[in-house]
C-alpha positions as CSV (number, residue, x, y, z in Angstrom):
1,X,-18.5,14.5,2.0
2,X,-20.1,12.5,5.1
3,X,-20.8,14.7,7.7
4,X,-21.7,12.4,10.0
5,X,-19.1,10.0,9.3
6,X,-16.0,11.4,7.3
7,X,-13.8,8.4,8.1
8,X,-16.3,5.6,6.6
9,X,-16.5,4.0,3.5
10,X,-20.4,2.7,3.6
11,X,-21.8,2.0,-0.2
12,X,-18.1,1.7,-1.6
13,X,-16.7,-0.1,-3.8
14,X,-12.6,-0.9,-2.5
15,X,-9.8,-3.1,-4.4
16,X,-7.5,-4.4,-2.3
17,X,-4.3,-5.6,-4.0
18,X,-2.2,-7.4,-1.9
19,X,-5.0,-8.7,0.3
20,X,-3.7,-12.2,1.3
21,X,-1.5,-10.8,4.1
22,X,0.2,-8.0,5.5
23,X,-0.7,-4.6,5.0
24,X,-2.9,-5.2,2.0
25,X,-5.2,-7.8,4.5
26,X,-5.8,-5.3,7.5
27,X,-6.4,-3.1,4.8
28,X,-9.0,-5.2,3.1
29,X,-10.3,-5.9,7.0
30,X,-10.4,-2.4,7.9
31,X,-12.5,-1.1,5.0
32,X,-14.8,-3.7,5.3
33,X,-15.2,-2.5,8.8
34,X,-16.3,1.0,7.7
35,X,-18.6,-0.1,5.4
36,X,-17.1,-1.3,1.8
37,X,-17.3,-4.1,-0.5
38,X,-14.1,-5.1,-0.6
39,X,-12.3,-6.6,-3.7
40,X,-9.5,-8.5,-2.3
41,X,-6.7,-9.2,-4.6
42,X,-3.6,-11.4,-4.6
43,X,-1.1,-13.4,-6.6
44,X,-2.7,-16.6,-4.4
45,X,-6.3,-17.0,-4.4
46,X,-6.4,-19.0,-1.7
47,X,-5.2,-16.5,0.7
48,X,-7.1,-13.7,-0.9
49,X,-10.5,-16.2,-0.6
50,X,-9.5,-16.8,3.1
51,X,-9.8,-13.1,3.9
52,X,-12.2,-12.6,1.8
53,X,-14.5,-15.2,3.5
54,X,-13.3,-14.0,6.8
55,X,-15.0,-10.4,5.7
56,X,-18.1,-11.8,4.9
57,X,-18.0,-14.2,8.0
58,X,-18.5,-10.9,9.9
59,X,-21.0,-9.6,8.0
60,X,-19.2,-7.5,5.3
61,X,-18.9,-7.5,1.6
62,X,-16.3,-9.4,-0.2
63,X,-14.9,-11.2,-3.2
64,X,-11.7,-12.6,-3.9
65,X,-9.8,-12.3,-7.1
66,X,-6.5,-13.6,-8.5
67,X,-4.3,-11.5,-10.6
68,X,-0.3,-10.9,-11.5
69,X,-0.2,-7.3,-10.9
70,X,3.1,-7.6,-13.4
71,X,1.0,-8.3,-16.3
72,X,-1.0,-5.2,-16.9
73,X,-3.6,-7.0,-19.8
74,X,-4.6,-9.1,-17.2
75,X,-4.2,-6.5,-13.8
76,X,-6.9,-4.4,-16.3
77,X,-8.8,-7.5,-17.1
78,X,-9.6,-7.7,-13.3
79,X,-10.4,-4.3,-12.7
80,X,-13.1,-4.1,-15.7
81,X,-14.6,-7.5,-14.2
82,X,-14.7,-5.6,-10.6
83,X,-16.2,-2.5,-11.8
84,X,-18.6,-4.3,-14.2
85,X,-20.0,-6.6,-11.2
86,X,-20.7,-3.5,-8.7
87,X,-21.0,-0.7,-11.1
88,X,-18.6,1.3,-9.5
89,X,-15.1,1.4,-8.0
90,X,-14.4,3.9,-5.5
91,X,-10.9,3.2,-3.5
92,X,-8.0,1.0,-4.6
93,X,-4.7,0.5,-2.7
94,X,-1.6,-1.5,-3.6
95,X,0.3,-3.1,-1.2
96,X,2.6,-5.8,-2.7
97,X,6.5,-5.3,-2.8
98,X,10.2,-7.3,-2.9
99,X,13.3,-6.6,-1.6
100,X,16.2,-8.2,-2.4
101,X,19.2,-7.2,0.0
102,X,22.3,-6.7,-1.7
103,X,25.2,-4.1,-2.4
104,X,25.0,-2.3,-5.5
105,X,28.2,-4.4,-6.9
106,X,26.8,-8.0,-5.9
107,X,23.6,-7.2,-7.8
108,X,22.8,-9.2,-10.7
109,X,20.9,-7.7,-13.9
110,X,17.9,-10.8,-13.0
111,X,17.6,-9.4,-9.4
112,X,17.1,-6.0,-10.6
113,X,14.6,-7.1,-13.0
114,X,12.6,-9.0,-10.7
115,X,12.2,-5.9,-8.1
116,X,11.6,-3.6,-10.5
117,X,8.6,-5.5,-12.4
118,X,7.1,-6.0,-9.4
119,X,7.6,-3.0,-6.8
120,X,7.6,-0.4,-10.1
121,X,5.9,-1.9,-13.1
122,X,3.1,-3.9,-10.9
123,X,2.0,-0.4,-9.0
124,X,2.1,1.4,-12.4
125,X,-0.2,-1.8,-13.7
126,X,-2.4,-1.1,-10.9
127,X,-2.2,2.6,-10.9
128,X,-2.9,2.6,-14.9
129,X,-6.3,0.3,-14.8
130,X,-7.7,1.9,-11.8
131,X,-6.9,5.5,-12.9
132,X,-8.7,4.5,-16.1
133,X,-12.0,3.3,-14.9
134,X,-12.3,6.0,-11.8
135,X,-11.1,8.8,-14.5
136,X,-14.3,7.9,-16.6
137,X,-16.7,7.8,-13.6
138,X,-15.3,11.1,-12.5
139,X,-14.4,10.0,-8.8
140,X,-12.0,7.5,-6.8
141,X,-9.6,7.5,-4.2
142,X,-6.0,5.5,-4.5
143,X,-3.1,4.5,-2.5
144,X,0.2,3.0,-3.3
145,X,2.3,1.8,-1.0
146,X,6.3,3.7,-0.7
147,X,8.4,3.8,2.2
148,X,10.5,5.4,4.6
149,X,13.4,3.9,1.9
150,X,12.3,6.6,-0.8
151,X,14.0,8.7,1.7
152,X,16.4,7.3,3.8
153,X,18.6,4.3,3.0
154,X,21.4,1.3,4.3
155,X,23.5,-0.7,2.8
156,X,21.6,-3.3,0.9
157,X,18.4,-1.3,-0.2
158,X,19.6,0.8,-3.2
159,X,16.9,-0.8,-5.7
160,X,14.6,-1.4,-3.2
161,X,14.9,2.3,-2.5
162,X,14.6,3.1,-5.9
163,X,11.4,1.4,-6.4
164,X,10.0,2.7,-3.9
165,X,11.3,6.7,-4.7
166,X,9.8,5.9,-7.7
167,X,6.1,4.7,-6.5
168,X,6.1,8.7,-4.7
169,X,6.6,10.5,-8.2
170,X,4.3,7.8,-9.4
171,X,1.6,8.9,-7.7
172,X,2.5,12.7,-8.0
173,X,2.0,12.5,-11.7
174,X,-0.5,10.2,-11.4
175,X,-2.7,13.3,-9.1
176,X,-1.8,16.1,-11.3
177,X,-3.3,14.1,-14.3
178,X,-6.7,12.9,-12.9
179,X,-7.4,15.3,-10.0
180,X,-9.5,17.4,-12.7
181,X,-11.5,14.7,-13.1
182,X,-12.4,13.5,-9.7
183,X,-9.8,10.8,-8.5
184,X,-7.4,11.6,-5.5
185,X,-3.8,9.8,-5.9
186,X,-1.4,9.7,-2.6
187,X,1.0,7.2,-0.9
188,X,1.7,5.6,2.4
189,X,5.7,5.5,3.7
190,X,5.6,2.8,6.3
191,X,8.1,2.2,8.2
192,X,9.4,-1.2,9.8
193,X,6.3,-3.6,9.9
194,X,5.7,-6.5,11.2
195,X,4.8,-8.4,7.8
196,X,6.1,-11.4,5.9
197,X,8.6,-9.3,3.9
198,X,10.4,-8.1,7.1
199,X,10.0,-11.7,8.6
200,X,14.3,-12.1,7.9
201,X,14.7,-9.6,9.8
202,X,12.9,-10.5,12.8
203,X,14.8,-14.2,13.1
204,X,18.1,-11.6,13.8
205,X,17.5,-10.4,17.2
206,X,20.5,-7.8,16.8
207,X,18.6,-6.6,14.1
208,X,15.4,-6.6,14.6
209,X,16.4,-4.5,17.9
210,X,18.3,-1.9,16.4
211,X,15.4,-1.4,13.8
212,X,12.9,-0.7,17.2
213,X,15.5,1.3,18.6
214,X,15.9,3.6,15.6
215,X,12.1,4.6,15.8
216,X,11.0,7.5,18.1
217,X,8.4,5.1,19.8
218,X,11.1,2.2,20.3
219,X,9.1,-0.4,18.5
220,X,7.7,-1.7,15.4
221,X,4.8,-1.5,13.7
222,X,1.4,-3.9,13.4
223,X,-0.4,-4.1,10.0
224,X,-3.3,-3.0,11.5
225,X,-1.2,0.5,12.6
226,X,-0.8,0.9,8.5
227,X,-4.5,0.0,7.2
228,X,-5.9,2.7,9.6
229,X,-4.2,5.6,7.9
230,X,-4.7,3.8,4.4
231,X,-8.7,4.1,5.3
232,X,-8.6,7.8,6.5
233,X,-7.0,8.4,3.0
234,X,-9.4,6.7,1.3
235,X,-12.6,7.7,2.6
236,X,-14.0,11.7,2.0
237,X,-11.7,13.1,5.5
238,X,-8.8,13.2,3.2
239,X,-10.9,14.8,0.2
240,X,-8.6,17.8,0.2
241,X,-5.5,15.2,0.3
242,X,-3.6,14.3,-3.2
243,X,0.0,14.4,-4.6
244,X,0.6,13.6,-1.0
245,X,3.3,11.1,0.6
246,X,1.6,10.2,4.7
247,X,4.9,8.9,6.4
248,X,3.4,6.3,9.0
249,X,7.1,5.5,10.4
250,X,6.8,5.4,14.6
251,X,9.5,9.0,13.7
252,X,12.0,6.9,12.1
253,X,12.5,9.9,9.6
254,X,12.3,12.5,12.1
255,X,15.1,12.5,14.3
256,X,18.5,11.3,14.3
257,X,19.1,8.9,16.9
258,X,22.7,8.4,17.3
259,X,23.3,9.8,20.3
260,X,21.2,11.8,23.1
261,X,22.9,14.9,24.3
262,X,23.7,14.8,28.1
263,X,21.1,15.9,30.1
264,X,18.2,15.2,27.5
């Protein structure tokens, strides 16, 4: 561990999936900013090469990389390539994740499919070739991304909720198998961001409200207010962190917020 800076990230190597916007880009901009070469990853390598350059426009480390984190030949394919061209990788988070917003009894077997092989099968791609390179070096730190939907739920989110229940047990196996080798294993559980999967949502101003008023601090999120806990997990300040779920949800899961007693 650092003692003089626990929170940074200097010499390391981080992958980034996801790193064309949202989460996965402040991510990929906030551990540049303490110090790592950044991998950034995407589906679209143009956006993952515009963040990329961005990062090494300020000075930082970065290359961008194209991959379909539902095809786990290739998902490992571009994990060996990373780790072969710095000799080491040291962080990885996954971001990416669908929602498709239906009741249970309008959902169609394709719809299912297509949220579970990304949300499910992709983070299990991504889990599966990092744990296997960071196992062998004897070290690494990763992050998947759940929600506050592996616990809470509306109408409408069943399978995304699923998914995302899913990612949390996920990554609790995923710690009990490789902590004795070296590699930490924990999730993030946002809760509403301002990101392009939540962009529906913002065009209903009914609903975008009652999402801001359900939240202890009466707001939404910022990416940026998600990429600053994914760091301090990451780096060596959360070495004794693992198996664990960090809810990053403004109290969404912590109180009710029906109804305020009189006098409150």
């Amino acid at each position: 561990m650092s003692e003089a800076n626990p929170f940074g990230l200097d010499g390391r190597v981080a992958v980034v999936v996801g790193a064309g916007s949202g989460i996965g880009e402040a991510t990929a901009r906030a551990c540049a900013s303490q110090g790592a070469g950044v991998a950034c990853v995407d589906l679209d390598l143009d956006r993952s090469e515009a963040v990329s350059a961005a990062i090494r426009a300020q000075g930082g480390r970065s290359k961008a990389f194209a991959v379909d984190i539902r095809d786990g030949a290739a998902v490992q394919a571009c994990f060996d390539e990373i780790r072969a061209l710095h000799d080491s990788l040291d962080a990885c988070v996954c971001t990416p994740s669908i929602n498709v917003r239906k009741k249970l009894l309008d959902y169609s077997e394709e719809e299912f499919e297509k949220v579970v092989a990304l949300n499910l099968k992709g983070n299990f791609n991504v889990l599966r070739a990092a744990g296997r390179i960071m196992t062998k070096d004897g070290r690494g730190s990763i992050v998947l991304v759940s929600s506050i939907r592996s616990l809470t739920v509306e109408p409408g989110q069943a399978v995304y909720a699923m998914t995302k229940a899913g990612i949390v047990q996920l990554v609790r196996t995923a710690a009990s198998e490789f902590g004795a080798r070296g590699v930490r294993v924990n999730a993030l559980a946002p809760g509403v961001v301002d990101t392009p999967l939540t962009a529906p949502i913002k065009q209903n101003a009914g609903w975008y409200g009652a999402y801001a008023d359900k939240s202890i601090l009466k707001r939404w999120a910022v990416a940026d207010e998600m990429a600053w806990p994914t760091v301090f997990l990451l780096s060596d300040a959360a070495s004794y962190m693992t198996g664990s779920v960090l809810f990053v949800d403004g109290g969404w899961t912590a109180h009710d917020g029906r109804f305020v007693p009189p006098g409150m």
